[in-house]
C-alpha positions in Angstrom: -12.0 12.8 4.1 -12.4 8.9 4.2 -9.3 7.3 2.8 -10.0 5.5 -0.5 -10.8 1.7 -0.9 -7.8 -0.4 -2.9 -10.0 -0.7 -5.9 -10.8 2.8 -6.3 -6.4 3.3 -5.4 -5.8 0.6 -8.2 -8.4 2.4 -10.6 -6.7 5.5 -9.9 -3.5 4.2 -10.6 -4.1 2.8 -13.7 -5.8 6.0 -14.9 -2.4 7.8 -14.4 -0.9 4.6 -16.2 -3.2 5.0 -19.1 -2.6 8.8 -19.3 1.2 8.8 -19.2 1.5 5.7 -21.5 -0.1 8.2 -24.3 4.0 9.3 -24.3 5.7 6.2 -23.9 5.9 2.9 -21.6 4.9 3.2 -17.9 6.0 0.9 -14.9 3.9 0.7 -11.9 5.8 0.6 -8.8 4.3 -1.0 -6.1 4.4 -1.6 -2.3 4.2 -5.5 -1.9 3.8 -8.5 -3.9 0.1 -8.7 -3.4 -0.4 -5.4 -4.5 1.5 -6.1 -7.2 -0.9 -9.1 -7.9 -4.2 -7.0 -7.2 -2.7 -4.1 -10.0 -2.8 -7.1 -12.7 -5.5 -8.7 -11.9 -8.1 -5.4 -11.7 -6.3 -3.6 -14.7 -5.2 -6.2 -17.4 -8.5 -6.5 -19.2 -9.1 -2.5 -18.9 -5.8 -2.4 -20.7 -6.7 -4.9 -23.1 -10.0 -3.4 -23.9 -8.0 0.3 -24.7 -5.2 -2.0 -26.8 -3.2 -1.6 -24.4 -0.5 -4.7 -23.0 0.1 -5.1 -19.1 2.5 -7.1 -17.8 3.6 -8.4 -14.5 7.3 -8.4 -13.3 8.3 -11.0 -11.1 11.3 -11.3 -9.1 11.1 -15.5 -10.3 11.3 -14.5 -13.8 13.9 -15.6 -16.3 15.8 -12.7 -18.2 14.0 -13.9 -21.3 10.3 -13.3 -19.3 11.5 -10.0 -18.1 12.4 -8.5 -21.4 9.2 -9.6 -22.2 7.6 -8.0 -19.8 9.5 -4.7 -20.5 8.1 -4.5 -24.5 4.4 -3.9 -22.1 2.8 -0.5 -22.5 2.3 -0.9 -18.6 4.5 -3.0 -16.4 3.7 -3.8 -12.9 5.8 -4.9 -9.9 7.2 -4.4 -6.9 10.1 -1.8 -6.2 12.4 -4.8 -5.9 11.5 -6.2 -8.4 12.3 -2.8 -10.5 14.8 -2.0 -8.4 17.0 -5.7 -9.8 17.6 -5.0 -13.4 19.1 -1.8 -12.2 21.9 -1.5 -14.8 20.6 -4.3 -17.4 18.5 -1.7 -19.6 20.3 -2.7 -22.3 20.3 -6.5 -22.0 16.9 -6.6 -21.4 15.3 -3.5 -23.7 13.9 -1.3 -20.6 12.7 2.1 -21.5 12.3 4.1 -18.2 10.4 6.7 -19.4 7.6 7.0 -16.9 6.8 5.7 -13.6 3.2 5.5 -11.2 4.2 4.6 -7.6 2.1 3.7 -5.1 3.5 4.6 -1.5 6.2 6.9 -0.6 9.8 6.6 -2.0 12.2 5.8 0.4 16.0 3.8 0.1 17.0 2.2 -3.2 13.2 3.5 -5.0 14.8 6.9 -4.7 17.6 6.2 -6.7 15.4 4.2 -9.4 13.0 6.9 -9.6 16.2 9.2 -10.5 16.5 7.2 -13.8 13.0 8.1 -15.3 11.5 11.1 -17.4 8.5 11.5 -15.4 7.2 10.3 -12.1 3.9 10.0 -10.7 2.6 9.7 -7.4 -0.5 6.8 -6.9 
């Protein structure tokens, strides 16, 4: 079986998204920055068009932007960028009730992915 394009993983992905945000607020893990980027780009306006808010976490982003970010239905980023507001759910209103990650865990996702309800593999 051929391997699937990244479109049709990022589709995919944000299928799972949209299913598990029917529950409650969903961060998508993923494996690099431009992933990260590629994510946004292809699945904002789907979101938008379901009523849905996507946002992007960056590591650059002041604490305000990151809270922001948090009150998404879907957020996006990289593991690190999940992974360094380990232990500021409270300053920063996270909810980590589902996560889609794209990749295998390995090192410090494992002990982020520990923290949510449900977990998803892209």
């Amino acid at each position: 079986m051929a391997s699937r394009s990244e479109p049709e993983r990022i589709f995919t992905h944000g299928q799972v998204a949209a299913w598990l945000g029917l529950e409650g607020v969903v961060h998508l893990l993923t494996v690099s920055e431009e992933s990260a980027v590629a994510h946004t780009k292809q699945l904002e306006s789907v979101f938008a068009l379901l009523g849905r808010r996507l946002a992007r976490l960056s590591a650059g982003d002041s604490a305000e932007v990151r809270a922001a970010a948090y009150e998404a239905d879907v957020v996006v980023g990289t593991v690190d960028d999940f992974v360094a507001d380990l232990g500021r759910e409270t300053e920063l209103g996270i909810v980590r009730h589902a996560a889609v990650i794209e990749g295998d865990p390995t090192g410090a996702l494992v002990q982020l992915l520990d923290m949510y309800r449900r977990v998803m593999p892209g």
